[in-house]
N, C-alpha and C positions, 0 to 999 in steps of 0.2 A: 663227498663234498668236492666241488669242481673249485680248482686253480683257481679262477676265475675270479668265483666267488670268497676266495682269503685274500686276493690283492687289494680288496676294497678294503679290508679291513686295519688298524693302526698295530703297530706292533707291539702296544701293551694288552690289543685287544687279541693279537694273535696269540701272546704268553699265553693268556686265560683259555684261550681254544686248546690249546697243548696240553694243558692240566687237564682239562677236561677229558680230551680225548684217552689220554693216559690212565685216567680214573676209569672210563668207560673200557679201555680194554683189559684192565685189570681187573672190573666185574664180570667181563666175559670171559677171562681165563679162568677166575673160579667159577662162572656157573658151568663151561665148557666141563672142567675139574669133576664136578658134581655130576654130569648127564642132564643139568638143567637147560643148555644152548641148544635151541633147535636151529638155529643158523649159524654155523659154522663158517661159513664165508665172511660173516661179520670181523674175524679173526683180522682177515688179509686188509679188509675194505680200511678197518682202524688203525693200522701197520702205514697205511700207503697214506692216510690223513693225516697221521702225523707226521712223515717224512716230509710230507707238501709242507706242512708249516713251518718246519725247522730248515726247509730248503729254503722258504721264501725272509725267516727270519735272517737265515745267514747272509742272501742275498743283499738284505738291506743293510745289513751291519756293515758287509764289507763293502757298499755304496755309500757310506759316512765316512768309512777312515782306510781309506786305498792300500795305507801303509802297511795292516795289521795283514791283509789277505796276501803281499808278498813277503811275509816273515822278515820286514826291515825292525 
């Protein structure tokens, strides 16, 4: 998933992308677990989609309230 395409999105709709993603990568560590995963790349792809969202989360968080991002 491109950048891009999570800016469009609102930040209660990104929470729910984040669970999601987080549930998807915890079915890929157990089927990885099992010898079920035949893509293995999918590991990294769902690692880097979550960081996008929780980067674009903080982003915004700390574009509400200036203060909190300099530890006043």
């Amino acid at each position: 998933m491109k950048a891009s395409e999570l800016q469009t999105l609102s930040e209660a709709e990104l929470v729910q992308k984040g669970r999601e993603l987080r549930d998807e990568l915890f079915s890929a560590r157990i089927r990885r677990a099992t010898e079920q995963l035949e893509d293995t790349s999918l590991l990294g792809r769902l690692k880097k989609d979550i960081a996008r969202v929780e980067t674009l989360l903080s982003q915004r968080r700390a574009a509400q309230d200036p203060a909190a991002e300099s530890g006043a």
